[in-house]
N, C-alpha and C positions, 0 to 999 in steps of 0.2 A: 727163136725168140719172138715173143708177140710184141708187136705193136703196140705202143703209145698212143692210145684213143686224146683228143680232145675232148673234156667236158666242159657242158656251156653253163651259165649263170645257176638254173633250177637245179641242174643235177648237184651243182657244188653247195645249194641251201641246202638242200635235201640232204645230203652226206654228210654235211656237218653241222647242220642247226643251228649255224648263225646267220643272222640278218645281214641283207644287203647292205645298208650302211655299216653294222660292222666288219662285212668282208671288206669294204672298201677302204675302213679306218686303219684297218690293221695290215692291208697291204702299204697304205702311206706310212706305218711306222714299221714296215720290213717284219711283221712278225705273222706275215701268210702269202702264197706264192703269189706271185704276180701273174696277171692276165695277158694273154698274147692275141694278138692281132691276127684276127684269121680272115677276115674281109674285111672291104670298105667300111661298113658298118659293125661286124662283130669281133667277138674278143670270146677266148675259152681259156679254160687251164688244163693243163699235161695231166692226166688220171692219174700219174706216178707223183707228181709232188703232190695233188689233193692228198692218194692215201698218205704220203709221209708227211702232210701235218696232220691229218688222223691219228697217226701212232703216235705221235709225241706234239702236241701242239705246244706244250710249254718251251721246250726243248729246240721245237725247227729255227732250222736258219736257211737260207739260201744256201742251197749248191755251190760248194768252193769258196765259202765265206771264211769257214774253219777251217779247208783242207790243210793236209798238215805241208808243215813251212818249216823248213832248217833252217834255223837261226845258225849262222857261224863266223866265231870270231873273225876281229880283225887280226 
């Protein structure tokens, strides 16, 4: 299984064609992956949630937002 690359800020404009302020609007209202902490000073995104808001940007949610969940009576 390959590896989970970090990509940092350029790679993820470049990928998706949206601007820095709206990468970062749209992380504050949960509808693009959030940035992870990889040094003191930098932050990248997991290449695996980039592409999966590529394939469905309308559509993405976070990881286990929706997993499915048995509801069962009392």
């Amino acid at each position: 299984m390959r590896e989970d690359r970090i990509v940092r800020l350029k790679t993820v404009l470049s990928r998706t064609g949206l601007s820095r302020s709206t990468i970062y609007r749209k992380i504050a209202e949960g509808t693009f992956p959030a940035q992870l902490k990889i040094s003191a000073n930098g932050t990248g995104w997991h290449e695996s949630d980039i592409n999966r808001w590529i394939a469905d940007p309308a559509g993405w949610r976070p990881k286990g937002e929706f997993d499915e969940v048995r509801w069962q009576p009392r």
